[in-house]
C-alpha positions as CSV (number, residue, x, y, z in Angstrom):
1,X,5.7,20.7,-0.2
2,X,3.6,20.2,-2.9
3,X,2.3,17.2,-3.7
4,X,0.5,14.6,-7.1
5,X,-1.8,11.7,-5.9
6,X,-0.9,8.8,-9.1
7,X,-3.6,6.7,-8.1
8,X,-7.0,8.4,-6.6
9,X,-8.5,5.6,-4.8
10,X,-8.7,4.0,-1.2
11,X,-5.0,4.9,-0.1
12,X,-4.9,8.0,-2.6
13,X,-8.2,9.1,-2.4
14,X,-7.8,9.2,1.4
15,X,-4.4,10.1,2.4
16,X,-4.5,13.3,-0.7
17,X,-7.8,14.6,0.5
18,X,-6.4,14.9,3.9
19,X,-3.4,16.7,2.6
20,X,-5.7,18.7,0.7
21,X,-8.4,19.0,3.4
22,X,-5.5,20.8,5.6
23,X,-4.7,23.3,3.1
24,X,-1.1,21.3,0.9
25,X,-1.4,22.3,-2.5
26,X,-2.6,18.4,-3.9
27,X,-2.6,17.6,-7.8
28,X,-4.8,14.0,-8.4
29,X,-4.6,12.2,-11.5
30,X,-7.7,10.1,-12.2
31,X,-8.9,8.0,-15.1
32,X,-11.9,6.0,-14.9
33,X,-13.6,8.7,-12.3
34,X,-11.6,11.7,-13.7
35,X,-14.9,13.7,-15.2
36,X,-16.8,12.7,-12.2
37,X,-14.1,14.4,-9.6
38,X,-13.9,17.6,-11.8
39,X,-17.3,17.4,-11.7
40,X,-18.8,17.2,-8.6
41,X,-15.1,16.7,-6.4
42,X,-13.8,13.7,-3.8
43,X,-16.1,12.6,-1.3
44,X,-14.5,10.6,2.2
45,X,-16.4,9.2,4.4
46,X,-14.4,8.6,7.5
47,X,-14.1,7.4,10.8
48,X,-12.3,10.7,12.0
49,X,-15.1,12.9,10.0
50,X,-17.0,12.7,6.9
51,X,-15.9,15.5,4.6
52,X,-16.0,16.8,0.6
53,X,-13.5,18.9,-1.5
54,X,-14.5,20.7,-4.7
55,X,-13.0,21.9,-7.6
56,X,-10.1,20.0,-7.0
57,X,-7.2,20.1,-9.5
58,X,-7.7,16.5,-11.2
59,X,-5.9,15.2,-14.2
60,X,-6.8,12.8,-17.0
61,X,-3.1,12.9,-17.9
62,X,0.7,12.9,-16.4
63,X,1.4,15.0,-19.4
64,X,-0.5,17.7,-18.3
65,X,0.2,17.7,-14.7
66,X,2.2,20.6,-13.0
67,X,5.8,20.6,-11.5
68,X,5.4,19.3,-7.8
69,X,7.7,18.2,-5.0
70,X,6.4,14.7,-4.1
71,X,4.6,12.1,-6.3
72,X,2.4,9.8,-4.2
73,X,2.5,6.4,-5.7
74,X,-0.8,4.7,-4.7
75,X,-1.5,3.0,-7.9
76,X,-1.6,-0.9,-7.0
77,X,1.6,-2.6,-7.9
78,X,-0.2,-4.7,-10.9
79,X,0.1,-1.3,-12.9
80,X,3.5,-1.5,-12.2
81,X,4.9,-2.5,-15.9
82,X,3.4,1.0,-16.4
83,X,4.4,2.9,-14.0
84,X,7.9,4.3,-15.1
85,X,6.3,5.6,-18.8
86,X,3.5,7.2,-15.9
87,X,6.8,9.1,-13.6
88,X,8.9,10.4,-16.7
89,X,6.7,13.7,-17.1
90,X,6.7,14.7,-13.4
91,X,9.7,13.3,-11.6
92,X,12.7,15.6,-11.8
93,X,16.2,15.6,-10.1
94,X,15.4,15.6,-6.7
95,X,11.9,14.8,-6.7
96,X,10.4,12.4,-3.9
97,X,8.5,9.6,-5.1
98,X,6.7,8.1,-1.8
99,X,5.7,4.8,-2.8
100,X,2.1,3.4,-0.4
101,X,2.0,0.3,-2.0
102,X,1.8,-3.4,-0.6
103,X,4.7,-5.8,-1.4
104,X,8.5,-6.0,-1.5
105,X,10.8,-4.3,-4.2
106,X,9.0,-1.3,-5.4
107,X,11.4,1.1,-4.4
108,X,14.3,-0.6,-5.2
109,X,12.9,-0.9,-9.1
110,X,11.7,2.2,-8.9
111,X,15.4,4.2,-7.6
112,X,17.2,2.2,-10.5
113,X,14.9,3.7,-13.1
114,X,14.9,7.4,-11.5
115,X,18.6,7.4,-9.6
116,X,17.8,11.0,-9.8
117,X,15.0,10.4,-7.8
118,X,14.5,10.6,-3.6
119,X,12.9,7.4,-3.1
120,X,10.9,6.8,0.3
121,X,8.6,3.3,1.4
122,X,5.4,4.4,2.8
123,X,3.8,1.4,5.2
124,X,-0.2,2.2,5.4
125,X,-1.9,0.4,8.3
126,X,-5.6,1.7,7.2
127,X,-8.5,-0.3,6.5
128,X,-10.0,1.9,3.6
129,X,-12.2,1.0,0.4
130,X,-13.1,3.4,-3.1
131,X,-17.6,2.6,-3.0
132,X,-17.8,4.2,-5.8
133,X,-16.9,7.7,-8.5
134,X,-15.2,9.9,-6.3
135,X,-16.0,8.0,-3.3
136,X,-13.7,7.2,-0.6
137,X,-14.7,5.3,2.6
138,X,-12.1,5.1,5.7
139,X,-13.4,2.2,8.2
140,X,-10.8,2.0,10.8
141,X,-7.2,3.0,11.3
142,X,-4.7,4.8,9.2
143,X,-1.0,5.3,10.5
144,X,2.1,5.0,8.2
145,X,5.1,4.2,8.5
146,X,8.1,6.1,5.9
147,X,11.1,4.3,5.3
148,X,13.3,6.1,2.8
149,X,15.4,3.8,0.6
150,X,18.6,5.8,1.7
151,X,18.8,6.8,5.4
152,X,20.8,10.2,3.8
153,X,17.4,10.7,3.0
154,X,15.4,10.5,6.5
155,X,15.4,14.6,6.5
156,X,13.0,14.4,3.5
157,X,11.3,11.9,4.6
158,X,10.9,14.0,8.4
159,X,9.5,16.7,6.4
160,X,6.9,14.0,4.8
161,X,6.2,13.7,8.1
162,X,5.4,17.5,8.9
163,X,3.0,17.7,6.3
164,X,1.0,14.5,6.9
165,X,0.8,14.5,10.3
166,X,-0.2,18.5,10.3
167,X,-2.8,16.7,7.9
168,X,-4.4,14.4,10.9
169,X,-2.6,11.5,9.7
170,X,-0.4,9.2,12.2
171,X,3.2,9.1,10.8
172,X,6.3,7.3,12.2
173,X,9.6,7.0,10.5
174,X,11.9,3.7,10.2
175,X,15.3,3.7,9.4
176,X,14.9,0.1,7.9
177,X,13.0,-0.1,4.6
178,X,13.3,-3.6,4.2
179,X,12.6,-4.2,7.8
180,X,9.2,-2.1,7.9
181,X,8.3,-4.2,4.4
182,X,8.3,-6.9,6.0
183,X,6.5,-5.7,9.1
184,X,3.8,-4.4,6.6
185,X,4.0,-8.2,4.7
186,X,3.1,-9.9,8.3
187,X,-0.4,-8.6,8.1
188,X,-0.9,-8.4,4.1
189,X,0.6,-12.3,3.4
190,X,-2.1,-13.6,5.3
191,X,-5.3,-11.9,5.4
192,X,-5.3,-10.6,1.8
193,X,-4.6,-14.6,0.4
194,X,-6.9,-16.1,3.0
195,X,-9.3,-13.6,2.3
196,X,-9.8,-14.9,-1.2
197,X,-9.5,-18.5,-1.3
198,X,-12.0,-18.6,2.1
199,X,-14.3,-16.1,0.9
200,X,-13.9,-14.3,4.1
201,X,-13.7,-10.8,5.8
202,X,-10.6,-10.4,8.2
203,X,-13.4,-10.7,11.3
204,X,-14.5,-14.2,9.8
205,X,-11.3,-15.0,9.8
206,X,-10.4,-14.3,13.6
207,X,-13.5,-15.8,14.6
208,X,-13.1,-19.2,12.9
209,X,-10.5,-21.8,14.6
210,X,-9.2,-23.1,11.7
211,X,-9.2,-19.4,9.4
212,X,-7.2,-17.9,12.6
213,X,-4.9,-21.0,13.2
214,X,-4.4,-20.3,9.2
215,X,-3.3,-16.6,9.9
216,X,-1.0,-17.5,13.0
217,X,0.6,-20.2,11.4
218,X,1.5,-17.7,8.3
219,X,2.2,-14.9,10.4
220,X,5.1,-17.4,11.6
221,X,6.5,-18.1,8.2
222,X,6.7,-14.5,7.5
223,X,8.1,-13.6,10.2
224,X,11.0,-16.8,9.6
225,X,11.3,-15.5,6.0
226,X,11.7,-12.2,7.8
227,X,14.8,-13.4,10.0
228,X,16.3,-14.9,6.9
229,X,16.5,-11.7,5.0
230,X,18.4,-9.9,8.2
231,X,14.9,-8.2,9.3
232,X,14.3,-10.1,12.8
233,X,10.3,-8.5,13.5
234,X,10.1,-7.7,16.9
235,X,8.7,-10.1,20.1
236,X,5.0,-9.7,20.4
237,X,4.6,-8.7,16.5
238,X,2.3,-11.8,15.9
239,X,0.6,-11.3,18.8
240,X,0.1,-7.7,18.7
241,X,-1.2,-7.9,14.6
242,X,-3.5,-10.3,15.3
243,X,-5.0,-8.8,18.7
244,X,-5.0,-5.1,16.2
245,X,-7.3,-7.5,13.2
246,X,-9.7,-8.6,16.3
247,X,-10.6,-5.0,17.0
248,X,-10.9,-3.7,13.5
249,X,-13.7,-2.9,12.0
250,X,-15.0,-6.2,9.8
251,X,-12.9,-5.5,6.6
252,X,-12.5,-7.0,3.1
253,X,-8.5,-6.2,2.4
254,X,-8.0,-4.8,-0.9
255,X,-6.9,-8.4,-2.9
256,X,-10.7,-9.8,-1.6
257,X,-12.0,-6.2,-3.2
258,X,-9.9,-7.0,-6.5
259,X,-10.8,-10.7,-6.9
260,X,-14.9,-9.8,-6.4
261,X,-14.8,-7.2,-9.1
262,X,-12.5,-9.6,-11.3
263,X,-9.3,-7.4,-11.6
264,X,-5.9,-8.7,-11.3
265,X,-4.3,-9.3,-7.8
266,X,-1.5,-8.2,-6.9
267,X,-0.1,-11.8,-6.0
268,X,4.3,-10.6,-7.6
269,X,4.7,-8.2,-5.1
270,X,3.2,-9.2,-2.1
271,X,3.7,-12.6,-2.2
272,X,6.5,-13.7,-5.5
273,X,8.7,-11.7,-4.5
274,X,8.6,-12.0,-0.8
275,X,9.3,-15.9,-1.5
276,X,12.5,-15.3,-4.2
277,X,14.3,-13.0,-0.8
278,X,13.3,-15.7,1.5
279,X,14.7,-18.4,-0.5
280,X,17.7,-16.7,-2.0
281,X,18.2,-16.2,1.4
282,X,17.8,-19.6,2.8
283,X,14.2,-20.1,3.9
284,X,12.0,-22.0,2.3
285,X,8.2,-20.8,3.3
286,X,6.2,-23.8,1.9
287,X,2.2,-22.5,3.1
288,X,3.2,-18.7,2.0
289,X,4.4,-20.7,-1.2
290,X,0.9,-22.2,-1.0
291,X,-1.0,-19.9,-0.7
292,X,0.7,-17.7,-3.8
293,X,0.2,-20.5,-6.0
294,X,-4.2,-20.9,-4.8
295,X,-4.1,-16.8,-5.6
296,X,-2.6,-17.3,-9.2
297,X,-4.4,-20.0,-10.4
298,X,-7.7,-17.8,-9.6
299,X,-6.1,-14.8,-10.7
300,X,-6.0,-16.5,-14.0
301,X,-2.7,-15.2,-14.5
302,X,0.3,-18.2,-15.6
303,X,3.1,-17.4,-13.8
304,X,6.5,-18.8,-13.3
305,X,6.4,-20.6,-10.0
306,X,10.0,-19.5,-7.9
């Protein structure tokens, strides 16, 4: 299949490069760094291999870009007021939009503005960070997990899975959307929050008592809020996440990356939203709640608390 990164960065950068390292035929649109990667190309530096591709074809502009099969949505989900006006060009009847983005709801909005659309959840467990122009650097990790939005669609979403793992890249497929959100939202909830308001990496975090009893204890409301909403995570998932951050390289998640440089967090999605299901559906999650509220009044943003 052929494939459009919407978002070259950390998650964009890394997983369309490897597409493109293996050979997939990979359109990228880029602003800020777009005359830069025409330029001179995408540099990764990566656990699994350091590695740089040239004359790669880079847009400025969805206008311009070419038919394709699949558009990779790795913008971050505070762009996502935009992001329907970004999809009208390039998304056709049939077209897959594979959403790698943190949070809860994305493909739901995203199928009732494109019903034409084949809609798939992408779940990236990758600890990766954009240094710089055209520079990509993967630290540790990197699986996914797809989840299409319609199990009619888990054929598509297999095929997905022939490309990117033919790429080097771990895939595994979930027949629960929801359910692998919230899987994702077990980790993100509380190390991308607590790294911010305790000015911490995610191995500062583990190593302090009171920054890991922090995590546990809001790994525990997740995973309650989780249960509410019909997605019961499975025995050993707090555990297991926590034992997984211990070994990781010592990262700064992407919400610590976006608060240092003074750009908005992405605090609707991964934590708003979250709270409205768990509540609508009978859980009340009062330190996730917290926690949301710390993040928006640094993110400067006034919001409507739920």
């Amino acid at each position: 299949m052929k494939y459009t990164v919407l978002g070259t960065g950390a998650i964009g950068g890394y997983y369309g490069g490897m597409l493109r390292k293996s050979g997939l035929p990979v359109d990228f649109l880029a602003r800020s760094d777009y005359q830069y990667i025409k330029e001179h190309g995408l540099m990764i530096d990566s656990i699994k291999g350091d590695f740089i591709l040239r004359e790669l074809d880079v847009y400025d502009s969805v206008e311009n870009l070419p038919d394709t099969d699949v558009v990779i949505v790795s913008m971050k989900t505070t762009a996502n007021e935009n992001l329907s006006e970004l999809l009208l060009p390039i998304v056709k009847k049939g077209t897959v939009i594979f959403v790698l983005q943190n949070g809860l709801g994305m493909e739901e909005e995203l199928q009732k503005q494109f019903p034409h659309a084949v809609v798939i959840g992408g779940m990236c467990f990758i600890c990766s960070q954009k240094r710089g122009p055209g520079y990509i650097v993967h630290l540790d990790k990197g699986p996914i997990t797809a989840a299409p939005l319609h199990e009619s669609a888990l054929p598509i979403a297999e095929k997905l899975r022939s490309d990117f793992v033919q790429a080097g890249i771990e895939m595994t497929l979930s027949r629960n959307l929801k359910h692998a959100r919230w899987g994702k939202l077990l980790w993100n909830i509380p190390f991308n929050g607590l790294s911010v308001v305790l000015n911490a990496n995610t191995k500062e975090i583990m190593d302090n008592p009171y920054g890991l009893s922090l995590a546990q204890r809001l790994m525990e409301e997740v995973s309650r809020g989780a249960s509410a909403c019909g997605c019961n995570l499975p025995s050993g998932s707090i555990a297991g996440m926590l034992e997984s951050t211990q070994t990781m390289a010592p990262y700064d998640p992407s919400m610590k990356l976006d608060y240092d440089h003074k750009r908005p967090m992405e605090v609707e999605y991964m934590y708003r939203k979250p709270l409205q299901e768990a509540r609508k559906n009978g859980a009340d999650l009062p330190l996730v709640a917290a926690l949301a509220d710390q993040l928006s009044f640094l993110n400067q943003v006034v919001e409507v608390p739920v």
